[in-house]
C-alpha positions as CSV (number, residue, x, y, z in Angstrom):
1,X,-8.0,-40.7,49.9
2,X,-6.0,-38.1,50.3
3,X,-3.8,-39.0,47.4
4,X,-7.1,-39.3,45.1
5,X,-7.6,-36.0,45.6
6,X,-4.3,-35.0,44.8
7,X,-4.6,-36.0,41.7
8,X,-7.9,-34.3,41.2
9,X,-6.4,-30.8,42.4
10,X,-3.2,-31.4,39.9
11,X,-5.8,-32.7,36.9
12,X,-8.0,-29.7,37.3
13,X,-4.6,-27.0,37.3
14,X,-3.4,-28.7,34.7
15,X,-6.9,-28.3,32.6
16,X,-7.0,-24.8,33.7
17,X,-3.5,-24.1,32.8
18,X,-4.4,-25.9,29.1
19,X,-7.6,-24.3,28.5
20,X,-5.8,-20.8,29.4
21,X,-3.1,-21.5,27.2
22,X,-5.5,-22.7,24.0
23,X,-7.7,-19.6,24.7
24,X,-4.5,-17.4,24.8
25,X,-3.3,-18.5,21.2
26,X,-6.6,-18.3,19.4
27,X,-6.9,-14.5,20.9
28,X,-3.2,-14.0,19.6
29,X,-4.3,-15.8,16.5
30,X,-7.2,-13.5,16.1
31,X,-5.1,-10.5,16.6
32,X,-3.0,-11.2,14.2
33,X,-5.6,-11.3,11.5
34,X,-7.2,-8.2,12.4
35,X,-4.0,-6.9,12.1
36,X,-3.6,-8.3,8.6
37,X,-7.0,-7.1,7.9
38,X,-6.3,-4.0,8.5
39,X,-2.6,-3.2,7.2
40,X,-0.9,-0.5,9.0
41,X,2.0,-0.8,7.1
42,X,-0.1,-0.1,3.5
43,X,-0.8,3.5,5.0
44,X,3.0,4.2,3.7
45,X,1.4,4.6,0.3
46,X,-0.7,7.6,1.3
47,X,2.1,8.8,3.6
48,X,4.7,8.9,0.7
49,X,3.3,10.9,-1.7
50,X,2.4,14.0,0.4
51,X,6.0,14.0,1.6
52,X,7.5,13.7,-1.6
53,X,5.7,16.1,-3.5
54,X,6.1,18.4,-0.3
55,X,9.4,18.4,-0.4
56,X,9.4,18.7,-3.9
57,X,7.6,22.4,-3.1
58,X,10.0,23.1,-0.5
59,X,13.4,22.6,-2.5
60,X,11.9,24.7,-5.0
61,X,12.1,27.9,-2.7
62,X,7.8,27.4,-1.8
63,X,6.9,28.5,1.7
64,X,5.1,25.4,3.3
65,X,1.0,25.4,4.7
66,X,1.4,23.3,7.1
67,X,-2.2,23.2,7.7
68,X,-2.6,21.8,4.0
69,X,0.1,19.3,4.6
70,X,-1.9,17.9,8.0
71,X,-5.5,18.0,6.5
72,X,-4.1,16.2,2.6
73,X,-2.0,13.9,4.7
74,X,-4.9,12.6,6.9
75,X,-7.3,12.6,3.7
76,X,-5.2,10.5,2.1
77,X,-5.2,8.2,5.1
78,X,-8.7,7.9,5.1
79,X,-8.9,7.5,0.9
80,X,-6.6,4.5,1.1
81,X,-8.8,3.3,4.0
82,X,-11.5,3.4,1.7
83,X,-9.9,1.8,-1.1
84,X,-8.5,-1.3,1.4
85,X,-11.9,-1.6,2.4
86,X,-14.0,-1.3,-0.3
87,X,-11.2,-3.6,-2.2
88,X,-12.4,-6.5,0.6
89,X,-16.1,-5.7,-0.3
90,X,-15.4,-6.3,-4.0
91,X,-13.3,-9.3,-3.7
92,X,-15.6,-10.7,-1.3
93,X,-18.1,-10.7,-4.4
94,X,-15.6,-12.7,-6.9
95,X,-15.0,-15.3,-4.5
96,X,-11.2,-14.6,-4.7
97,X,-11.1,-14.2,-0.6
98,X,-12.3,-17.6,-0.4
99,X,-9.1,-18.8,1.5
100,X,-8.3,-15.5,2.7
101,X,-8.5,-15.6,6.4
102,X,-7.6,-11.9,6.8
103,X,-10.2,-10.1,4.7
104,X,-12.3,-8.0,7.3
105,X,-15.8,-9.5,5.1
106,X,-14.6,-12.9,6.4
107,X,-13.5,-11.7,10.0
108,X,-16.6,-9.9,10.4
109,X,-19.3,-11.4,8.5
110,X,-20.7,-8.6,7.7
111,X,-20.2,-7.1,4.1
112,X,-22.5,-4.0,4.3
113,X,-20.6,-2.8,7.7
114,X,-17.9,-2.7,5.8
115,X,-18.8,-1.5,2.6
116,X,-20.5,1.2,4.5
117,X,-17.6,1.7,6.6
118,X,-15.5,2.3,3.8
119,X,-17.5,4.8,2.1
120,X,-17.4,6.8,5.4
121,X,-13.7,6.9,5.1
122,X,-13.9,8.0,1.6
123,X,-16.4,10.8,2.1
124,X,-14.2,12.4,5.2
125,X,-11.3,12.0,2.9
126,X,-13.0,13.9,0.5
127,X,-14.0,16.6,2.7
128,X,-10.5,17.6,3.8
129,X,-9.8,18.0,0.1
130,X,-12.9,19.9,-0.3
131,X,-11.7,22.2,2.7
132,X,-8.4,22.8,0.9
133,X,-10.4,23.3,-2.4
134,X,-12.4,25.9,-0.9
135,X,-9.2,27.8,0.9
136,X,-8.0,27.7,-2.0
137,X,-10.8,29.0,-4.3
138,X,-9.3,26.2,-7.2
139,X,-10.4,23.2,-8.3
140,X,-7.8,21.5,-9.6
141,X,-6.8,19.6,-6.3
142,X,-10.3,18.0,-6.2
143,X,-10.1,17.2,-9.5
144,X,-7.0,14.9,-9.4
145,X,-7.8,13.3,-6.4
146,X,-11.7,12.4,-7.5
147,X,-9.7,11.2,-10.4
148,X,-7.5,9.3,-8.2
149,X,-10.5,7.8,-6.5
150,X,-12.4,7.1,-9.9
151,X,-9.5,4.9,-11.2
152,X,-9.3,3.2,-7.6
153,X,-13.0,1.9,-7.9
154,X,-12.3,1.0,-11.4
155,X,-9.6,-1.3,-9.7
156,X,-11.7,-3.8,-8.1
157,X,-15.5,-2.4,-8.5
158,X,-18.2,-3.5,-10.8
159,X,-18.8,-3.2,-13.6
160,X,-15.0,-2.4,-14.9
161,X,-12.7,-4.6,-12.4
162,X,-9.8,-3.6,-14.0
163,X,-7.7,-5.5,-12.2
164,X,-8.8,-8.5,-12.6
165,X,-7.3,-7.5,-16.8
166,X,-4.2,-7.2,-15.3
167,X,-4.1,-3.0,-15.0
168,X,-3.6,-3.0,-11.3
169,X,0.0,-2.0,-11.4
170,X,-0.6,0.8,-14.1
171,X,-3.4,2.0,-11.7
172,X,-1.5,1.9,-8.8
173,X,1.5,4.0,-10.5
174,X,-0.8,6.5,-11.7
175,X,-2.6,7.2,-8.8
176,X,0.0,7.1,-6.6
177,X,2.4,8.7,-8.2
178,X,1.7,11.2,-11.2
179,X,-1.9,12.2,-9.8
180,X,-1.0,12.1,-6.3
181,X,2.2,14.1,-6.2
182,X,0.6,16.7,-8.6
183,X,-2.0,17.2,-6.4
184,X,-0.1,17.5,-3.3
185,X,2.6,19.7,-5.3
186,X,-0.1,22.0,-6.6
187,X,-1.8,22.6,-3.4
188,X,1.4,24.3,-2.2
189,X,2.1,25.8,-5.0
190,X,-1.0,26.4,-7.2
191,X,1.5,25.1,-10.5
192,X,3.0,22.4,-11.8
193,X,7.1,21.0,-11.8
194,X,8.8,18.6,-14.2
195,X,11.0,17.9,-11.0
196,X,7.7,16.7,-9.3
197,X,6.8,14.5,-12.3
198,X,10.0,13.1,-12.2
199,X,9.9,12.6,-8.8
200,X,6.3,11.2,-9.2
201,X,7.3,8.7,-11.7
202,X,9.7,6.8,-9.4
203,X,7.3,6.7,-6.4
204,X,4.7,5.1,-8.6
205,X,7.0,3.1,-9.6
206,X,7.8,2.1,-6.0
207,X,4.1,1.7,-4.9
208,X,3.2,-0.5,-8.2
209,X,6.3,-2.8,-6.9
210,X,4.4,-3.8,-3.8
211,X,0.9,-4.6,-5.8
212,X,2.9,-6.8,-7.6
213,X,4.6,-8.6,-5.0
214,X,1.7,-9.0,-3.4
215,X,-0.1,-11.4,-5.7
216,X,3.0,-14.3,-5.7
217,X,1.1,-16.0,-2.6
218,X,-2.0,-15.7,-4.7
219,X,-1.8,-17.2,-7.5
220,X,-3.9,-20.1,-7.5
221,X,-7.0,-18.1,-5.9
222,X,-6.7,-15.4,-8.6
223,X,-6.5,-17.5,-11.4
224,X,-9.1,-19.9,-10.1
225,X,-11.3,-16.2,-9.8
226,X,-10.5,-15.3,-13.4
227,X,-7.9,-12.8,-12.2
228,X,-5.2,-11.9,-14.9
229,X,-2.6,-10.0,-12.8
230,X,0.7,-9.8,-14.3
231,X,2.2,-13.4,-12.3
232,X,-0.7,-15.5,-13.7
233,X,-0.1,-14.2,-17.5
234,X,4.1,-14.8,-16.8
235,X,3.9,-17.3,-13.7
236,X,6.3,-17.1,-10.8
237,X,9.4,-17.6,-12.4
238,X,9.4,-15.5,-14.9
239,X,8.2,-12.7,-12.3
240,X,11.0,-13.4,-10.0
241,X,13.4,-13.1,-12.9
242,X,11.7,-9.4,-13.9
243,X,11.5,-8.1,-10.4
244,X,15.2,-7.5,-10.3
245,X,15.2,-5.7,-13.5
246,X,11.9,-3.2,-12.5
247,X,14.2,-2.0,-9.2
248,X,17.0,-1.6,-11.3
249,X,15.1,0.6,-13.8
250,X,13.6,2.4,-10.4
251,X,17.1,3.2,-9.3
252,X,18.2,3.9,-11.8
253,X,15.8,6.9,-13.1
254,X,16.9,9.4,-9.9
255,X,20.6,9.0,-11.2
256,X,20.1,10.0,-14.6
257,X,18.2,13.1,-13.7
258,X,20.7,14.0,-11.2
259,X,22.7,14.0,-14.1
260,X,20.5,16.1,-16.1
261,X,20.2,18.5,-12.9
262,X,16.8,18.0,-12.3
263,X,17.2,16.1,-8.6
264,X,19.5,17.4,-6.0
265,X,22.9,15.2,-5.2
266,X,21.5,14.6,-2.0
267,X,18.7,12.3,-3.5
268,X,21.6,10.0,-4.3
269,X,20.9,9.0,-0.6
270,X,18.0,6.1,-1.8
271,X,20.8,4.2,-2.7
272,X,21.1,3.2,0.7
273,X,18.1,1.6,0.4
274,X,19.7,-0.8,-2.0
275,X,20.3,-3.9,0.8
276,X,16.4,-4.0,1.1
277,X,15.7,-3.9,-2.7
278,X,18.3,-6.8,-2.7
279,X,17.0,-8.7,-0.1
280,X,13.4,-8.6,-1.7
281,X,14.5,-9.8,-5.0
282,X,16.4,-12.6,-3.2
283,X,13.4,-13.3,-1.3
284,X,11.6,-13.5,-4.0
285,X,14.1,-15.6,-6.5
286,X,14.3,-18.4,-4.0
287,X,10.3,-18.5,-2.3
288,X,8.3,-17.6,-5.8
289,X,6.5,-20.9,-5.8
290,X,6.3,-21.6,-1.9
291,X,3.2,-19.2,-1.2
292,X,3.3,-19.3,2.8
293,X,6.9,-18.0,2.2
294,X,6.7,-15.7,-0.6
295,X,3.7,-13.9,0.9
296,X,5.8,-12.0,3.4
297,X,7.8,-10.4,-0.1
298,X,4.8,-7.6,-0.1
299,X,5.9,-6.6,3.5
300,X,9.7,-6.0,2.3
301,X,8.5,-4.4,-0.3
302,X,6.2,-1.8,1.8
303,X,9.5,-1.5,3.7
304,X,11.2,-0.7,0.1
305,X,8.8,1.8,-1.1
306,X,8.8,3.9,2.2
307,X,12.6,3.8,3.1
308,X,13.1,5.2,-0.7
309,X,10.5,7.7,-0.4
310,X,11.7,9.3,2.6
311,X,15.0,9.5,1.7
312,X,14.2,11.0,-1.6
313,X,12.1,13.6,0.2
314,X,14.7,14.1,2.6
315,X,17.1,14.4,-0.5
316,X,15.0,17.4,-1.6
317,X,15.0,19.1,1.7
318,X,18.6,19.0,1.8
């Protein structure tokens, strides 16, 4: 008798321990979608900008507003908010999120929360620009950043879906670079800088990088969805093969216009961001048709663009 029961006490500890442990990974498992829903590290691309072009104002003898540099930096927080959320709404509509456990539509179940959630981002974004606008008694800053935001709904949102003709990259470099640095340079400075555009052009280039390492896992859902981003035109292998060649080029722009003069020595400091831009390509070369590996390329390449935009920036300061 008392070894039946025994066994009873031991079977139902052991259940409890099971149960425990099984309830334990689905909450880590749900964590780390949310997580993935919500992509901390993608807020590099809002952070990068405002430093660059900040430091761009500072090394050419501009007296920072520090109080502009807080209220742009957090507007452009809640702008990219907007655009990853919005971006989930949109895709949602295609069908390419299908298999896409991550997408906050999927997680939630509930596209107008998010939709609507996203547009709250957007229109608090918008005010800080408008407060700076206002201080400022100039409209230029609003008008590159509502042009900014224009081209982002154009990206994913009906009727134009541009990205689904394959201009997602040129979008991303225009808007993050170009138009973003301008704007951030000219609301320090009320003018413009062909150092800034310079500078502008190799972020850009440095955001765009991560859009297009980020659709190697996808392939099959966004040509299934009609989607015509640059690795369904060329296909893995022939994206792996250019990848090496577009952070060459991206490297190799700050050198030559240290040579012209128009970047600091000290900018020459990205290069020791060259191990990472290495390691992605690797990545990349050996994992391009192995989507459960390849998709953590987009990650390294987050960790890319932000390394080399802080050092750049720094390189100005300096």
């Amino acid at each position: 008798m008392n070894n039946f029961f025994g066994k009873r006490v031991l079977n139902n500890f052991y259940g409890f321990v099971m149960t425990s442990k099984t309830t334990s990974m689905v909450a880590n498992h749900q964590n780390k979608l949310w997580m993935a829903a919500i992509k901390p590290p993608m807020y590099a691309v809002a952070v990068i900008p405002i430093w660059v072009g900040t430091a761009v104002a500072s090394k050419e003898g501009i007296s920072i507003n520090w109080l502009i540099f807080w209220i742009f930096l957090m507007a452009a927080i809640l702008i990219v908010a907007w655009s990853n959320l919005s971006n989930d709404v949109f895709d949602s509509e295609t069908g390419i999120d299908v298999n896409k456990a991550h997408s906050l539509v999927n997680l939630t179940g509930n596209k107008p929360l998010i939709y609507w959630l996203g547009n709250g981002c957007l229109c608090l974004g918008i005010s800080g620009i408008l407060t700076i606008t206002w201080w400022q008694k100039d409209g230029i800053v609003l008008g590159l950043i509502l042009l900014c935001c224009f081209l982002g709904y154009c990206y994913q949102g009906p009727p134009f879906r541009l990205g689904y003709q394959g201009w997602g990259e040129l979008i991303c470099f225009i808007c993050y670079g170009p138009l973003a640095l301008s704007a951030v340079y000219y609301s320090q400075t009320k003018s413009w800088s062909s150092t800034n555009l310079a500078a502008s052009v190799t972020i850009g280039l440095t955001t765009s990088l991560i859009l297009f390492c980020s659709h190697f896992h996808q392939l099959e859902d966004d040509r299934a969805a009609g989607k015509r981003s640059p690795i369904v035109r060329l296909g893995t292998a022939k994206s792996a093969y250019l990848l090496p060649w577009l952070c060459g080029f991206n490297y190799s722009l700050p050198m030559i216009f240290i040579i012209l003069g128009q970047f600091p020595l000290w900018t020459s400091s990205i290069l020791v961001t060259l191990p990472l831009a290495v390691r992605l390509c690797r990545h990349v070369l050996v994992n391009h048709n192995q989507p459960q590996k390849v998709s953590q390329c987009k990650f390294m390449a987050v960790a890319l663009h932000f390394s080399f935009g802080m050092l750049l920036g720094l390189g100005f300061i300096l």
